[in-house]
C-alpha positions as CSV (number, residue, x, y, z in Angstrom):
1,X,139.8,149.4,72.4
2,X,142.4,151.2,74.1
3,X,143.3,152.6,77.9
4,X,145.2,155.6,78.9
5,X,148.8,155.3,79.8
6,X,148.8,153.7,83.7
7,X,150.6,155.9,86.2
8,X,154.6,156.0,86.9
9,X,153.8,154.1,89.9
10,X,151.8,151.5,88.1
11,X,154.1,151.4,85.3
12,X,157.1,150.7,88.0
13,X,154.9,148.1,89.6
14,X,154.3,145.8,86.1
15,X,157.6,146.6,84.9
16,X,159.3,144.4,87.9
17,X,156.7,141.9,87.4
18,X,157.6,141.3,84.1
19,X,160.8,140.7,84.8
20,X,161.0,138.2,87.8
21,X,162.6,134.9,87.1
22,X,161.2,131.9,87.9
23,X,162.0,131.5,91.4
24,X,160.0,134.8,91.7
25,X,156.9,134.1,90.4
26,X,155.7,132.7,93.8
27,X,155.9,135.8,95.0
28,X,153.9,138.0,92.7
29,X,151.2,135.0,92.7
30,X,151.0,135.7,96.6
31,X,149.7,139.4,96.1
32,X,147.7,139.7,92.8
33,X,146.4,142.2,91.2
34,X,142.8,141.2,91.5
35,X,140.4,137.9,92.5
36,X,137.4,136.5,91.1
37,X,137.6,137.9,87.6
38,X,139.0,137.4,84.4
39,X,141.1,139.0,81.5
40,X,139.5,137.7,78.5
41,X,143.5,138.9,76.2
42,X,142.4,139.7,72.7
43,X,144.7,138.5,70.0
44,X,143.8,138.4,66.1
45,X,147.0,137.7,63.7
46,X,150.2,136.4,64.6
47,X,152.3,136.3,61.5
48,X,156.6,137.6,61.3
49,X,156.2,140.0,58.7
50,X,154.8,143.0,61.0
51,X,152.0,145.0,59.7
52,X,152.3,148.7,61.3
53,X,149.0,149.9,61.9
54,X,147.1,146.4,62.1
55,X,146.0,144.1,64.5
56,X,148.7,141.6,64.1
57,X,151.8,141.2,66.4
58,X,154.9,138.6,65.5
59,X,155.5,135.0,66.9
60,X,158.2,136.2,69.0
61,X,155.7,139.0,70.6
62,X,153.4,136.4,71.5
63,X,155.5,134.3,72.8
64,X,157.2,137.0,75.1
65,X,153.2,138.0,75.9
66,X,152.5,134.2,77.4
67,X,156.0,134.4,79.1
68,X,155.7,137.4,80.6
69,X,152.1,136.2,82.1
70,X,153.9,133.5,83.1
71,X,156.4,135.5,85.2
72,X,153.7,137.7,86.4
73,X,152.0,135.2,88.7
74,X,148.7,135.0,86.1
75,X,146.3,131.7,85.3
76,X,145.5,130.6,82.2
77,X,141.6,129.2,82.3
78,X,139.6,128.3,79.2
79,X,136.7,130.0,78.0
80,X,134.3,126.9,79.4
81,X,136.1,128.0,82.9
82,X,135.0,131.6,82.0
83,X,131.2,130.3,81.4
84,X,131.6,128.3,84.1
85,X,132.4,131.4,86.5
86,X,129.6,134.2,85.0
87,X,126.8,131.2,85.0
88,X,127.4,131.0,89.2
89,X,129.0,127.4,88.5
90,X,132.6,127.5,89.3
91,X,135.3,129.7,90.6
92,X,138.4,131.0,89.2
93,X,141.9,131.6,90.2
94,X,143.9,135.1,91.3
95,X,144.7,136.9,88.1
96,X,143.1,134.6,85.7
97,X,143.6,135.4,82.1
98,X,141.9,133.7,78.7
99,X,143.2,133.7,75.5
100,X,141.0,134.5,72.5
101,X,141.9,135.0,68.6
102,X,139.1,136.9,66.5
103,X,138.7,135.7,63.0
104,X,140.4,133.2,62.1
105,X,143.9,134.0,60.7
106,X,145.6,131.1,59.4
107,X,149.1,132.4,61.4
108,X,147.0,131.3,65.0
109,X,147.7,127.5,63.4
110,X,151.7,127.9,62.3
111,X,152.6,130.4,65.1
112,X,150.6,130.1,68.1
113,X,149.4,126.9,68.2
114,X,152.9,125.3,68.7
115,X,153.7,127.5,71.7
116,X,149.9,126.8,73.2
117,X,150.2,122.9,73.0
118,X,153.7,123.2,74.7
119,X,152.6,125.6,77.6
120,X,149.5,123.8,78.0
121,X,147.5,127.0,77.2
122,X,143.7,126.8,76.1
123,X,142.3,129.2,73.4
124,X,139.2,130.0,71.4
125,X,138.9,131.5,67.8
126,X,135.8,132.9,66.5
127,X,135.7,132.8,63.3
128,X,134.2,135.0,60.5
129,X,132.5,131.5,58.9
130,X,132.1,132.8,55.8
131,X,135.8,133.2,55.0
132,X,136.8,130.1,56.4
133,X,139.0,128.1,53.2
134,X,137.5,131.3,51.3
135,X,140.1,133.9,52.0
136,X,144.1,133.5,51.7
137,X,145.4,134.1,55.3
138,X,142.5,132.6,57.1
139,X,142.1,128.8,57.7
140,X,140.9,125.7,56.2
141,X,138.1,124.2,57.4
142,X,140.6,121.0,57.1
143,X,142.5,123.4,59.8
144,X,139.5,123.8,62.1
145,X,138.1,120.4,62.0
146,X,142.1,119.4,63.2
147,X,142.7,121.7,65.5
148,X,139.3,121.1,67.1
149,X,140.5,117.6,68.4
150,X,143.6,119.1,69.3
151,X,142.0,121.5,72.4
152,X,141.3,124.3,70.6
153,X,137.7,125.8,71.0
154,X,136.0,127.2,68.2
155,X,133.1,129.9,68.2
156,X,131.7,132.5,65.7
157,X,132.3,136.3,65.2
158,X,129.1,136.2,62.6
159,X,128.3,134.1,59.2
160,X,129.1,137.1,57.1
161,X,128.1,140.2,59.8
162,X,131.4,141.3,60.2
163,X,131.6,144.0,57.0
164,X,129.7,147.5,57.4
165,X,126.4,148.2,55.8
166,X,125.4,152.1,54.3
167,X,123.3,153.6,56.5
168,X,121.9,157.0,56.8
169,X,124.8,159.6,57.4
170,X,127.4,157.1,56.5
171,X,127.8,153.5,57.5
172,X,127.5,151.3,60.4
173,X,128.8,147.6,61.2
174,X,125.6,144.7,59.5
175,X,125.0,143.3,62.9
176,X,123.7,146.9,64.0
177,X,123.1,148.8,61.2
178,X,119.6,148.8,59.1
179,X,120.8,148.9,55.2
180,X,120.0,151.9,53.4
181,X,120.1,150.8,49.8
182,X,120.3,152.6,46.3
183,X,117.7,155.1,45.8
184,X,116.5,155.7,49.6
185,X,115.2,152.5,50.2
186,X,115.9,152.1,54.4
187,X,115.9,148.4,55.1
188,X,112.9,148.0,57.8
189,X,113.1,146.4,61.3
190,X,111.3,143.6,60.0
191,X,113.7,142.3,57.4
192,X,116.8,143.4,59.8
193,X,115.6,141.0,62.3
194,X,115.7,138.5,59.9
195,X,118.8,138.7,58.2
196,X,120.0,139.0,61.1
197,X,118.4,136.3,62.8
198,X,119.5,133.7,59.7
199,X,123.4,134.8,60.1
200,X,123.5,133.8,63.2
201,X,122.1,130.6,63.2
202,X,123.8,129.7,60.3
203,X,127.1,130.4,61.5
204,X,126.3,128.6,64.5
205,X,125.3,125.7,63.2
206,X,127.9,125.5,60.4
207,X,130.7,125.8,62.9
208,X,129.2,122.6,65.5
209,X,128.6,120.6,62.4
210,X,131.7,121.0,61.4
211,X,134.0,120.6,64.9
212,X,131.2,118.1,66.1
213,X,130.8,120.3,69.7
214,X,128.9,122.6,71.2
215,X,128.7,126.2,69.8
216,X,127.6,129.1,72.8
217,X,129.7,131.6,72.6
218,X,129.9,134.9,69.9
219,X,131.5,137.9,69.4
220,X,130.6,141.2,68.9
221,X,131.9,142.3,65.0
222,X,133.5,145.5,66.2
223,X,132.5,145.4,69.3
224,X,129.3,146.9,68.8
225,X,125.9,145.5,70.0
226,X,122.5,147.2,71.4
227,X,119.5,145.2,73.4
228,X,117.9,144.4,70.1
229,X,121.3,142.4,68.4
230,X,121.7,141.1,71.6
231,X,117.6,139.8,71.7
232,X,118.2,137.8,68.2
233,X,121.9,136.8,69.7
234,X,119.9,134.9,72.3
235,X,117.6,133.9,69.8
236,X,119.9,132.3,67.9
237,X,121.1,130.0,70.5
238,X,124.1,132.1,71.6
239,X,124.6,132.2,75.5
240,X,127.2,134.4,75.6
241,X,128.7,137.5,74.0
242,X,132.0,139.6,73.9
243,X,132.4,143.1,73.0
244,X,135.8,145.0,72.9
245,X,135.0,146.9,75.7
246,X,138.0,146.9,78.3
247,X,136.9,145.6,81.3
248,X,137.3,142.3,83.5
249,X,134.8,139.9,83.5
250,X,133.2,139.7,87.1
251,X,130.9,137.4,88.9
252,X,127.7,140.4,87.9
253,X,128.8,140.4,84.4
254,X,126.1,140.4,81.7
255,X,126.9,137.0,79.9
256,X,125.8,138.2,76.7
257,X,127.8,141.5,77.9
258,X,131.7,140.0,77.7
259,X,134.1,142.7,78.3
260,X,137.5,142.0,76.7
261,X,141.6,143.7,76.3
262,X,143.0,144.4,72.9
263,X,146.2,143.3,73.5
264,X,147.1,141.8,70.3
265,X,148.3,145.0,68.2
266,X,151.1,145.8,66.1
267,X,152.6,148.2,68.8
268,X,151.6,146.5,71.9
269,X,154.9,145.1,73.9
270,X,154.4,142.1,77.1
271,X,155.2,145.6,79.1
272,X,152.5,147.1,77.5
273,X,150.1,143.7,77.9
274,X,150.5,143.7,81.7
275,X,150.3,147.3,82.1
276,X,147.4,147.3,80.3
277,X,145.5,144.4,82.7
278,X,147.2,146.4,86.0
279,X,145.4,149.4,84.6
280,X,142.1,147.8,84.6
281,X,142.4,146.1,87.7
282,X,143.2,149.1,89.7
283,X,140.1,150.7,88.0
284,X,138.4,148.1,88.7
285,X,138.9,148.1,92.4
286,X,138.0,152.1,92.7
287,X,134.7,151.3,91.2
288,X,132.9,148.0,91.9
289,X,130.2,146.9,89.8
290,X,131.2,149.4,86.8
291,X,130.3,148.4,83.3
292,X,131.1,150.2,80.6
293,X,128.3,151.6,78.2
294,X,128.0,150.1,74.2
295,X,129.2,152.6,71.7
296,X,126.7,151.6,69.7
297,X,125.5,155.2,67.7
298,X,121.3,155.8,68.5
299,X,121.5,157.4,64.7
300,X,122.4,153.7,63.3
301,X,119.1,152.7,64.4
């Protein structure tokens, strides 16, 4: 997902945020940018060999992202604070932020991790089960089951859902998409349903057995979903459910309807990160109780 480019007056605004020193931060924690919602901050790789043109940002970007929250006045709260808030069960503070990692890179171990157990950060990864210890950069289940006592929360992004299907007209993401196969043969709702249906619950369950805690929460592969994925989501045993739609997350939020920023990109500065939250914030305030639609395709189904 991406936003439009935030006003000169906005951009002025997080600018001299991002760089207040220490003694300052009082100050911009005094007037924040919004209340009783949440910035659910996307990241996926974080590796120093830069990939232009990919969802991967270097350790030193990262780590001038968290400072720069820092500096800005913003809360870090955990994704069971963030399920907490949208069940009615807790509160959360001015400008609170959570970090998530989408599927599973093995850099979120070597270059992240570090900086997260120092700063006292929590974070989630949802993993793409299938490639866990199956794919080079991704991790170990030996990695998981370690960093799982360590604070980090595990969840899934799919068993194997997360790779696009041929449909008719071209193709569409598995979790959405019925299969058109070889000859003309359309996959029916039926047997969608069900293969969709058995990925979940088997990357659910393969992830709890192996971290020994509690899986709820999934995300979106691309970012797509309808109201029938999101029936067999709850089906499944899934209680909540991100897209990659940018929005806060607010009290009325759909649980299984998670809005979240894309923030972890090649070409995405700390600037950019904060003027990117300002942005939806200020939107945010000019139209209360917004959501914004799925771009899920009518065709695909």
């Amino acid at each position: 997902m991406r936003h439009g480019p935030a006003t000169a007056v906005l951009i002025s605004l997080v600018a001299a945020l991002g760089s207040l020193g220490p003694a300052q931060t009082s100050t911009a924690a005094a007037r924040p940018l919004y209340r009783d919602a949440v910035a659910v901050l996307t990241f996926h790789e974080i590796s120093p060999r830069l990939m232009p043109g990919t969802d991967s940002i270097t350790p030193a970007v990262f780590a001038g992202d968290i400072a720069a929250l820092r500096r800005g006045g913003y809360h870090f709260v955990s994704l069971a604070q963030l399920e907490r808030f949208v069940s009615g069960k807790g509160r959360v503070p001015p400008q609170a932020v959570t970090v998530v990692f989408d599927n599973g890179y093995e850099g979120i171990d070597r270059y992240a991790y570090p900086l997260l157990r120092r700063e006292h950060i929590p974070a989630t990864v949802f993993l793409i089960v299938r490639y866990v210890g199956r794919l080079r950069n991704d991790f170990t289940w030996k990695q998981v089951e370690a960093l799982s006592r360590h604070g980090i929360r595990f969840e899934t992004e799919t068993y194997d859902l997360h790779r696009a299907v041929a449909v008719p007209g071209g193709t569409a993401p598995a979790t959405v998409g019925r299969i058109l196969y070889p000859g003309g043969r359309r996959e029916s709702r039926a047997a969608w349903a069900r293969r969709v249906l058995a990925d979940l619950v088997r990357a659910r369950r393969t992830v709890a057995a192996r971290t020994r805690q509690p899986v709820n929460a999934l995300v979106d592969p691309y970012g797509q979903y309808d109201p029938s994925f999101l029936a067999l989501v709850r089906r499944a045993g899934y209680r909540y459910a991100f897209s990659t739609l940018g929005w806060l997350v607010e009290p009325h939020t759909d649980p299984l309807r998670l809005e979240r920023l894309d923030v972890g990109v090649w070409n995405v500065t700390p600037q950019d990160l904060l003027a990117q939250i300002a942005t939806v914030a200020a939107d945010a305030a000019r139209d209360p109780g917004y959501r914004p639609p799925s771009s899920v395709l009518t065709v695909w189904r």
